[in-house]
C-alpha positions in Angstrom: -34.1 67.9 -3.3 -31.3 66.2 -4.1 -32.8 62.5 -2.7 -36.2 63.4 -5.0 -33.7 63.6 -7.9 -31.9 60.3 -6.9 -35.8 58.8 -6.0 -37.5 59.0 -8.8 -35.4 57.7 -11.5 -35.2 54.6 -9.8 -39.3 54.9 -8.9 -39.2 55.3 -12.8 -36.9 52.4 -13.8 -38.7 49.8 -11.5 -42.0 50.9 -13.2 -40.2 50.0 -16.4 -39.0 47.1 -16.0 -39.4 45.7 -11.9 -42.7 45.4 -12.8 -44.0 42.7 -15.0 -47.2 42.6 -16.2 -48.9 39.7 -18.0 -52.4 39.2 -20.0 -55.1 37.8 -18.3 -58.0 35.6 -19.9 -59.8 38.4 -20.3 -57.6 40.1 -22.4 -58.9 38.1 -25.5 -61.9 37.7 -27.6 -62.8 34.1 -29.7 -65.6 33.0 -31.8 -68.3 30.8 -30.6 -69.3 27.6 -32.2 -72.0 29.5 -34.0 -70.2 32.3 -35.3 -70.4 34.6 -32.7 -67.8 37.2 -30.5 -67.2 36.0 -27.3 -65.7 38.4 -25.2 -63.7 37.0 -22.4 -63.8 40.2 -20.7 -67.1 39.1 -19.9 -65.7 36.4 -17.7 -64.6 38.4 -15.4 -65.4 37.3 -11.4 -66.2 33.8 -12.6 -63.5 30.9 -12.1 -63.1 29.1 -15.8 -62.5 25.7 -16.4 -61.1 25.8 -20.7 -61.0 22.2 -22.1 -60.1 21.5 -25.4 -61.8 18.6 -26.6 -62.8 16.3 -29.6 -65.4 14.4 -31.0 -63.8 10.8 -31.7 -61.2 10.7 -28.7 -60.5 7.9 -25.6 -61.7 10.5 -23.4 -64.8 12.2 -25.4 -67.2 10.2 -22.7 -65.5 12.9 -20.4 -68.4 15.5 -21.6 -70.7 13.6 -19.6 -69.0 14.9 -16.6 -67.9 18.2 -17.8 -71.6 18.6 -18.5 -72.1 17.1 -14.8 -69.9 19.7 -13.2 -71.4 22.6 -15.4 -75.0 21.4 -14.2 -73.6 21.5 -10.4 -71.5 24.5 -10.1 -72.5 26.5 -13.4 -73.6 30.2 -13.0 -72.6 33.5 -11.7 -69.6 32.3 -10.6 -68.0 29.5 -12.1 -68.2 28.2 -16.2 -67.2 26.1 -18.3 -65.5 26.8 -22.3 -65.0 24.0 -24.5 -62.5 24.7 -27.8 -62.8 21.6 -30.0 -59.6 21.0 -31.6 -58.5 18.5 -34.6 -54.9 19.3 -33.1 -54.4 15.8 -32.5 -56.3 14.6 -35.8 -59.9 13.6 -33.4 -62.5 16.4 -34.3 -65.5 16.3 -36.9 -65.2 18.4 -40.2 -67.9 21.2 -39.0 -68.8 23.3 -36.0 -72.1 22.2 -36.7 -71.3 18.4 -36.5 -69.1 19.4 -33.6 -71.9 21.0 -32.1 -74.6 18.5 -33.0 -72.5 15.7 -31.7 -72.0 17.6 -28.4 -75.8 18.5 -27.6 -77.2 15.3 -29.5 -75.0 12.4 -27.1 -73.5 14.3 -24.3 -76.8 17.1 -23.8 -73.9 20.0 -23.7 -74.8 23.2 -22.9 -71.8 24.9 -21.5 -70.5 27.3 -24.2 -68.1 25.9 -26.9 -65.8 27.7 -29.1 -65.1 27.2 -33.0 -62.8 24.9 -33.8 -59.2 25.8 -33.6 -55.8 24.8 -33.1 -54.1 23.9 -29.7 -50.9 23.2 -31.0 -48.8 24.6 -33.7 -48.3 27.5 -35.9 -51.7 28.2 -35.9 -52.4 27.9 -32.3 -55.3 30.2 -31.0 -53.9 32.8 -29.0 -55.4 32.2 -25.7 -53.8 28.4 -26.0 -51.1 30.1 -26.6 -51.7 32.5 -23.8 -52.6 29.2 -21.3 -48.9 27.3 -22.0 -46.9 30.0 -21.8 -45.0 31.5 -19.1 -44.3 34.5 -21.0 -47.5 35.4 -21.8 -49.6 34.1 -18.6 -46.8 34.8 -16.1 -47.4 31.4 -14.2 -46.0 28.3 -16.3 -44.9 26.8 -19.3 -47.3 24.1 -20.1 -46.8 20.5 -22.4 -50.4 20.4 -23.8 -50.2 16.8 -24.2 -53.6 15.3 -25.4 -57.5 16.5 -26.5 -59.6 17.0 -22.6 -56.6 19.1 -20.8 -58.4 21.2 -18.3 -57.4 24.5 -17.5 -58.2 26.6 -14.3 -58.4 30.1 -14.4 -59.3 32.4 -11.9 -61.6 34.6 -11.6 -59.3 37.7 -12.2 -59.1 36.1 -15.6 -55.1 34.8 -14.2 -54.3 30.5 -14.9 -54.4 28.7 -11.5 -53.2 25.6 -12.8 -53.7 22.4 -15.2 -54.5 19.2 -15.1 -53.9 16.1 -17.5 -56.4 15.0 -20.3 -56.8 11.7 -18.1 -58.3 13.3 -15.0 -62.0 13.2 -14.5 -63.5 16.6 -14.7 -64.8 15.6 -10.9 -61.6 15.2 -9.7 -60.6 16.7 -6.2 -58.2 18.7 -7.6 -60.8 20.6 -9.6 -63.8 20.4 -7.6 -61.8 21.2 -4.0 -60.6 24.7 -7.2 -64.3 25.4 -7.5 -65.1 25.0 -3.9 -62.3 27.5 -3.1 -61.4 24.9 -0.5 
């Protein structure tokens, strides 16, 4: 009896605190770029590729391949979730511009979100969930420029990043996808 009574407090205490626990994607809801609830719970079992992107940026041609890689690996197990952001002052006034621009020059059809902020005091939540530690319980993350492609698995948990710069075909995504 007496090692029960010595056990479990310290069963109790690593519970408590030993044990970390962090949100995961699908933790969090958003709106869509037509108004509507998008429940990332929904996501669940599917890798997730989140860019945040722009309308008048160096790398806006990138939807071209975003849509590319949607087209090829898009479905029951992989998707793609654009957030257009006028964080870095490159983003048309509407959604529906946003949208319009996106399906009129680049034939988008992965799903996009309503614009928000990336950056800032009024970040949205699940940027503010993808670069930082405390909140995703893998890394801090600079978000440096419009196109920065996140990786999420498909327990809803961030894989890893990579720069505004890099193709959306790049081997470091693709081989992600592949599960290679």
């Amino acid at each position: 009896m007496k090692k029960l009574t010595f056990i479990l407090p310290m069963v109790f205490a690593f519970a408590m605190f030993g044990c970390e626990t962090h949100e995961t994607l699908h933790n969090f809801q958003t709106t869509d770029i037509w108004g509507d609830t998008f429940d990332m719970g929904e996501l669940e079992g599917k890798k997730v590729l989140i860019v945040n992107t722009a309308s008048e940026c160096e790398y806006t041609g990138q939807f071209e391949g975003l849509q590319a890689l949607y087209d090829e690996y898009g479905g029951d197990d992989f998707i793609i979730l654009g957030f257009p952001s006028n964080s870095f002052d490159q983003e048309l006034d509407s959604d529906e511009e946003i949208a319009e621009f996106c399906t009129r020059n680049y034939g988008v059809t992965f799903p996009m979100m309503t614009e928000s902020a990336v950056r800032g005091d009024n970040m949205n939540p699940i940027f503010e969930w993808l670069t930082q530690e405390s909140r995703n319980g893998v890394m801090d993350v600079d978000l440096t420029w419009n196109f920065q492609k996140f990786m999420i698995d498909e327990n809803g948990r961030l894989v890893d990043y990579v720069e505004p710069s890099e193709e959306p075909n790049s081997d470091k995504i693709v081989n992600w996808i592949e599960g290679r």
